[in-house]
C-alpha positions as CSV (number, residue, x, y, z in Angstrom):
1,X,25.7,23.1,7.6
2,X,26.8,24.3,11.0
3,X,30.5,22.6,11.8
4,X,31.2,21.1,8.5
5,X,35.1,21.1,7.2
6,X,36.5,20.6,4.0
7,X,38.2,17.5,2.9
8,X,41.3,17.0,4.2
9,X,42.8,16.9,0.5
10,X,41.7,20.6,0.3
11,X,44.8,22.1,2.2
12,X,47.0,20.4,-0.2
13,X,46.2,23.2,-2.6
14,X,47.9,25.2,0.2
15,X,50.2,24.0,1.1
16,X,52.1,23.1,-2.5
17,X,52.6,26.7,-2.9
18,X,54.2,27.0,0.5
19,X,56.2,23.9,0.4
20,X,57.8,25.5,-3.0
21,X,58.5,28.4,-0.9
22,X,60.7,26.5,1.8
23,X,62.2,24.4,-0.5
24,X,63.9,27.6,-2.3
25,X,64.7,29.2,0.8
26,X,66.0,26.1,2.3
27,X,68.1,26.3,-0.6
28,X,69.6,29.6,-0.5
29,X,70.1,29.3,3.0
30,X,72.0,26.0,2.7
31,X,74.4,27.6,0.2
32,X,74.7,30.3,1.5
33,X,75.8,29.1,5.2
34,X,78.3,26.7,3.1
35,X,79.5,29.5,1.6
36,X,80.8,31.2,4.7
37,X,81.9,28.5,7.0
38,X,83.4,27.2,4.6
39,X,87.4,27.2,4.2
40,X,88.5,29.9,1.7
41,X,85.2,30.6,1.1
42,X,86.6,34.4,0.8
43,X,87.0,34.0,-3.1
44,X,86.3,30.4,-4.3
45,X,88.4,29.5,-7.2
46,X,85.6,29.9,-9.8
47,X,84.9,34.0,-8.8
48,X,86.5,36.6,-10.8
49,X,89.1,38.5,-9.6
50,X,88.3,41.3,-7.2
51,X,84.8,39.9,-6.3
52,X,84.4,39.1,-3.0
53,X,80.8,37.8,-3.2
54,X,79.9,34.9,-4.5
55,X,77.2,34.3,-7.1
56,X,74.7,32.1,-6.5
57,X,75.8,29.9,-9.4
58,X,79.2,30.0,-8.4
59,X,78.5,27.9,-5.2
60,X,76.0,25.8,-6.9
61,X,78.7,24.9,-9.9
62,X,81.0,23.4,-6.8
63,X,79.9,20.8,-3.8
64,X,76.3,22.2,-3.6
65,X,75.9,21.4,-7.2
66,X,73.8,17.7,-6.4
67,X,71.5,20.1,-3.7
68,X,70.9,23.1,-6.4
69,X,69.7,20.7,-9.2
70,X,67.8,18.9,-6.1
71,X,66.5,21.4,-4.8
72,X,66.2,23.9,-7.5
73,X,63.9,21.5,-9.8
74,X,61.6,20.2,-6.8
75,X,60.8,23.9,-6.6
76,X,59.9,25.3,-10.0
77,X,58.1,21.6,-10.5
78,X,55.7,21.7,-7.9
79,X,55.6,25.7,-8.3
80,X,54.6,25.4,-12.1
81,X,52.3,22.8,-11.1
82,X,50.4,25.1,-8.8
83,X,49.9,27.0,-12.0
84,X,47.7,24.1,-13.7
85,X,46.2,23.1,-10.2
86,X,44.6,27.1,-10.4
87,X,43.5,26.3,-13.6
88,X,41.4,23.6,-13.4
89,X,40.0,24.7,-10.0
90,X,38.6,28.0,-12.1
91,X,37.3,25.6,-14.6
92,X,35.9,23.5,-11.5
93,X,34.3,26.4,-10.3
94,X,35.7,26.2,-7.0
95,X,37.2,29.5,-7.2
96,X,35.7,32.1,-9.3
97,X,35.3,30.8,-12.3
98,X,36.8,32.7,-15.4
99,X,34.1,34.5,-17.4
100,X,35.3,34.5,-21.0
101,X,37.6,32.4,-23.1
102,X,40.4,35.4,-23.3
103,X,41.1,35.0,-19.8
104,X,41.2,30.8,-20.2
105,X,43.9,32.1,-22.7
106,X,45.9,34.5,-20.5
107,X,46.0,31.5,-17.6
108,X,47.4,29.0,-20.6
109,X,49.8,31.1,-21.0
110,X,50.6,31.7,-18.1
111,X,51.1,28.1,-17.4
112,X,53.4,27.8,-20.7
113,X,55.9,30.8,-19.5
114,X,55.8,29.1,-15.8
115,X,56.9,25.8,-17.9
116,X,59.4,27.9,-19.9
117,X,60.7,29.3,-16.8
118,X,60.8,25.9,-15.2
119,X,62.8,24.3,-17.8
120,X,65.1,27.2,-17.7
121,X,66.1,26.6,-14.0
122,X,66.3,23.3,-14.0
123,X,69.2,23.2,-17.2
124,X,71.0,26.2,-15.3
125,X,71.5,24.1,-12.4
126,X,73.0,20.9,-14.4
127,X,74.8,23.3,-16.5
128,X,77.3,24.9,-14.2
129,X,78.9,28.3,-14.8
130,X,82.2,26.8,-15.1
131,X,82.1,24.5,-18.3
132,X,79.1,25.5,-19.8
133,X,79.4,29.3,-18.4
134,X,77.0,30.4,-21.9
135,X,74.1,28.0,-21.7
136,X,74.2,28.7,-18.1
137,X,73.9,32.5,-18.3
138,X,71.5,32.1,-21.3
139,X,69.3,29.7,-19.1
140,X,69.2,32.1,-16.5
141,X,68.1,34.7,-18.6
142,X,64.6,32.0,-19.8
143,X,64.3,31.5,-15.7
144,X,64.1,35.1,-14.4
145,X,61.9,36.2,-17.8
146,X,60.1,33.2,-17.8
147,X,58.2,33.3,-14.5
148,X,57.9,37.6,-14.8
149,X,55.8,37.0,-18.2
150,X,53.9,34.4,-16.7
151,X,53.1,36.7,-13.5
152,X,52.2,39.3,-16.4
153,X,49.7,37.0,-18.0
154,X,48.5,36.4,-14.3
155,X,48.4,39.9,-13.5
156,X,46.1,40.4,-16.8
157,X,44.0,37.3,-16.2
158,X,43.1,38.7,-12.4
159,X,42.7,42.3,-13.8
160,X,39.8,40.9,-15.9
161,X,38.2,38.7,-13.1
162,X,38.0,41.5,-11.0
163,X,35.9,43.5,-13.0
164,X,33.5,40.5,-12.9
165,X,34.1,40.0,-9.3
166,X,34.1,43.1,-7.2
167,X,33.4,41.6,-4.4
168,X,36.2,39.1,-4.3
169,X,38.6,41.6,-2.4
170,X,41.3,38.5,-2.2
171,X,41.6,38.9,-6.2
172,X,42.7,42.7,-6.1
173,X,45.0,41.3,-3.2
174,X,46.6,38.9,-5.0
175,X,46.4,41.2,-8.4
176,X,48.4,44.0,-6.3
177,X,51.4,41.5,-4.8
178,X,52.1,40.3,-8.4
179,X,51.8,43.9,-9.9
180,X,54.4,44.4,-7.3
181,X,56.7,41.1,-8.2
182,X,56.6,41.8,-11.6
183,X,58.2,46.0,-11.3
184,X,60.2,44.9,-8.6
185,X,62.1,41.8,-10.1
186,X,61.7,43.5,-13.5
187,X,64.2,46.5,-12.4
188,X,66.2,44.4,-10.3
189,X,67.1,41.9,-13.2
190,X,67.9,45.0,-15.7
191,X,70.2,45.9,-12.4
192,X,71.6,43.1,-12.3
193,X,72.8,43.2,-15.9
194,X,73.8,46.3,-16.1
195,X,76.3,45.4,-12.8
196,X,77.6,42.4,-14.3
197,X,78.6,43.9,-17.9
198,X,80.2,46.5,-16.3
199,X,82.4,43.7,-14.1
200,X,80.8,45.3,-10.8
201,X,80.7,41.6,-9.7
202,X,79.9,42.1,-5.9
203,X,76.9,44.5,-6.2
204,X,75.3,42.2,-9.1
205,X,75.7,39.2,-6.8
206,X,74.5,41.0,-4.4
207,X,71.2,42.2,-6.2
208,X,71.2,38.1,-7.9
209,X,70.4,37.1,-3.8
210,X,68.0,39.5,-3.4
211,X,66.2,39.0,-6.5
212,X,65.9,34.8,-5.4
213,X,65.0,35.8,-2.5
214,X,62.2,37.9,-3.6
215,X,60.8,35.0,-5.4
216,X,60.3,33.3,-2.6
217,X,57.4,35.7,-1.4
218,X,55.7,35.0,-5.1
219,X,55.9,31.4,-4.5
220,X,53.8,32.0,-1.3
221,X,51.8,34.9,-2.8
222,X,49.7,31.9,-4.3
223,X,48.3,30.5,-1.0
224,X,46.0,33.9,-0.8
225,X,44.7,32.7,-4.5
226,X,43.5,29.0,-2.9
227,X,42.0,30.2,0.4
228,X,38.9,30.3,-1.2
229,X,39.4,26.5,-2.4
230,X,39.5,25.1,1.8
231,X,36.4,27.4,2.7
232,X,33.4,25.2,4.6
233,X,31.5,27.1,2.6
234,X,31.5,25.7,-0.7
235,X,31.9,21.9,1.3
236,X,29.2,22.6,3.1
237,X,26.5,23.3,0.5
238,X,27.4,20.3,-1.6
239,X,27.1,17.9,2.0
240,X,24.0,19.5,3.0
241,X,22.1,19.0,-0.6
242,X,23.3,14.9,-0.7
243,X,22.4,14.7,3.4
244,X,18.6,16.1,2.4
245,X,18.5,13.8,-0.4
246,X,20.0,11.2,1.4
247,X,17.6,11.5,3.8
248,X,14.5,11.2,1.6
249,X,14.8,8.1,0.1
250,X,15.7,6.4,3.5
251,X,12.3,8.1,4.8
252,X,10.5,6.7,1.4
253,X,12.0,2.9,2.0
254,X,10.7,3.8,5.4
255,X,7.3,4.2,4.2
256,X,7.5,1.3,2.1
257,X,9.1,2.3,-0.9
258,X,12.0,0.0,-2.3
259,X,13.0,2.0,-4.8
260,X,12.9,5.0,-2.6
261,X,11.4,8.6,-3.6
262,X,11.2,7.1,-7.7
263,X,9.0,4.7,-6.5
264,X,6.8,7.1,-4.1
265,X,6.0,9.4,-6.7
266,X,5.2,6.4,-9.2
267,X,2.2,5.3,-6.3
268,X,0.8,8.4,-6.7
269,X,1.3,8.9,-9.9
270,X,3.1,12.1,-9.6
271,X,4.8,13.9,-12.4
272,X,5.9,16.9,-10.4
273,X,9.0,15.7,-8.3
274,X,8.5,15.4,-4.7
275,X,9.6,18.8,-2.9
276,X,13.1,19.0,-1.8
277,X,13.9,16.5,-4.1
278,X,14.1,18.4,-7.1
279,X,17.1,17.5,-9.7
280,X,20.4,19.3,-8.8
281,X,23.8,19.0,-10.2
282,X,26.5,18.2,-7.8
């Protein structure tokens, strides 16, 4: 049907994943502009000596703390949740459906490493870096490999639906970007280890910023994956099937038919339905 648009609810599976996006960048923006206007900001109290650049964590375990956890959770919770909304469209159909019960398993777990990954952030940011400086770093540790298993399960789940669906170009799209998240944060976190065991504190926060930063662009990586969700197309289809339909039994009553086309094909005894007005499944 020429000039039909999808529901307005349909961009909301858009726009969650670039909401998380902002949110996150918001976030590292706002600390890090605090961090250089502000006073001292040189070396705050809770850097090690010599280091000149601050961690993340370090300005989130001082005034920023209330705006990381804020911030920080609102994020991974309506990222993660972009996880299940994928899900159920692909059961829905409304995106390519997934064609065998191993790749149903591959997006669960996906969504359970998202969750793990979630609940890691979301304890790092209570948990500051000076009190609880162990559970911090070990929750850091769930975040960063949290989310790159779950992009591996993602990665393996679009792998499979692209043998399926060739002509889905958007899937080997999105396949590629996460391909791409998962070796780039992958050797940037083994980086960032490495720098911070051997106490080369500004070049591992430095690689800490970039690697947030980085997320960002997966966040948004999953608006390509819903495009297919807000296209007329599949709106169109459904409207144009209940319009015909629609239309026939106000043409029966016309006729003089109550009960509409039932009633028609009753009169004239009828077992094969009227054309056009064959069952369908909506």
């Amino acid at each position: 049907m020429t000039g039909v648009k999808a529901p307005w609810w349909a961009t909301i599976y858009v726009l969650v994943p670039i909401f998380s996006g902002f949110v996150w960048l918001g976030m590292l923006l706002g600390m890090l502009l605090w961090w250089i206007v502000k006073e001292d900001s040189v070396h705050l109290f809770n850097m090690s000596a010599g280091q000149d650049i601050a961690y993340i964590s370090d300005i989130g375990a001082l005034d920023l703390q209330p705006l990381f956890i804020a911030m920080g959770t609102v994020t991974v919770v309506s990222f993660t949740s972009v996880f299940v909304t994928e899900r159920w469209l692909r059961h829905r159909g409304t995106i390519a459906r997934n064609t065998s019960r191993w790749q149903k398993t591959l997006s669960s777990l996906a969504i359970i490493f998202a969750v793990i990954g979630m609940i890691g952030l979301i304890i790092l940011t209570c948990k500051n870096n000076v009190d609880y400086s162990t559970t911090h770093n070990v929750c850091l540790v769930i975040f960063i490999a949290g989310y790159i298993i779950s992009a591996i399960f993602v990665c393996w789940e679009y792998q499979r639906l692209g043998i399926h669906y060739r002509q889905y170009r958007i899937l080997a799209i999105s396949f590629w970007i996460k391909l791409a998240f998962i070796f780039v944060e992958f050797s940037l976190a083994i980086a960032f280890g490495v720098l911070g065991h051997q106490k080369k504190y500004n070049s591992a926060a430095v690689v800490e910023w970039v690697i947030s930063l980085i997320y960002t662009f997966y966040v948004w990586s999953y608006v390509i994956d819903f495009i297919p969700a807000i296209r007329t197309r599949h709106y169109a289809s459904k409207e144009t099937e209940i319009d015909m339909v629609e239309g026939m039994e106000r043409e029966a009553r016309m006729r003089g038919y109550p009960g509409g086309v039932a009633e028609e094909q009753s009169a004239y005894g009828s077992t094969r339905p009227i054309r056009g007005h064959e069952s369908r499944n909506f």
